[in-house]
C-alpha positions in Angstrom: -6.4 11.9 1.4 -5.0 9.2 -0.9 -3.2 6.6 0.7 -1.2 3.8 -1.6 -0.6 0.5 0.6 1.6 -2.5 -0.4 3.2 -5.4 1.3 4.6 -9.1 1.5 3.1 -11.8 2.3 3.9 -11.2 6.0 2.2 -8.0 6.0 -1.0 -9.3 4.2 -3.7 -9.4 6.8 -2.8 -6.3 8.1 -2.7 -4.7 4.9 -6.3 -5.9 4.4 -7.5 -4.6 7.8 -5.6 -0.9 7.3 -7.7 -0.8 4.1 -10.7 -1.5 5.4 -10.1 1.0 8.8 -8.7 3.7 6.2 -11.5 3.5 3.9 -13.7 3.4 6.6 -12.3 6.8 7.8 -12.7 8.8 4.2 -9.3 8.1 2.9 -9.4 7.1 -0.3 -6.7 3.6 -0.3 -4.8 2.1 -3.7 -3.9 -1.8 -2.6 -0.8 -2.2 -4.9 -0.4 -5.7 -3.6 -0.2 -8.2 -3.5 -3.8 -9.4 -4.1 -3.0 -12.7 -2.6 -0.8 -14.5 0.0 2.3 -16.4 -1.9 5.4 -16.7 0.0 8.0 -15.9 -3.2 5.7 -12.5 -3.7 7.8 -10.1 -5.3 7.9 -7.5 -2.4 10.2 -4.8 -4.0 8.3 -4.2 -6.7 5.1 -3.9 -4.9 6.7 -1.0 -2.6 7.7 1.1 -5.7 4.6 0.9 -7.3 3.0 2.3 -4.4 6.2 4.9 -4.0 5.8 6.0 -7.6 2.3 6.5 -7.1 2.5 8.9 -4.4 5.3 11.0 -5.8 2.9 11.2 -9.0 0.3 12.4 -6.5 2.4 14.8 -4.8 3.7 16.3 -8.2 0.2 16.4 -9.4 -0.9 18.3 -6.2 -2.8 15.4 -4.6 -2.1 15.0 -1.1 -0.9 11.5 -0.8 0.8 9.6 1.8 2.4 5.6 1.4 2.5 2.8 4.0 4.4 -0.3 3.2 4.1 -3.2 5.4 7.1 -6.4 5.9 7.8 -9.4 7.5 11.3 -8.2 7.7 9.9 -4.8 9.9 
């Protein structure tokens, strides 16, 4: 399965580990960001870059799922 992942800064490290477990597990993972930890990241546009992806997914008849990780929960 494809899973598309992105995040804040909060939800970096996790993001990093889920990857890694994920990966680990067969899944293929696309880490839409951010690549890096700054605290004025640009969260929104992060989570629909990994949204859009897996409606493009689904359309294309990919099965695809998203996780989207935040300091604010």
């Amino acid at each position: 399965m494809r899973i598309h992942i992105a995040t804040d800064h909060a939800g970096l490290e996790l993001s990093h580990f889920l990857i890694d477990q994920l990966t680990a597990d067969g899944h293929k993972v696309f880490d839409h960001g951010p690549s890096s930890y700054d605290a004025l990241d640009d969260y929104p546009g992060f989570c629909i870059n990994a949204a859009l992806a897996v409606k493009a997914d689904q359309k294309a008849g990919v099965e695809a799922l998203g996780i989207v990780l935040g300091g604010s929960g």
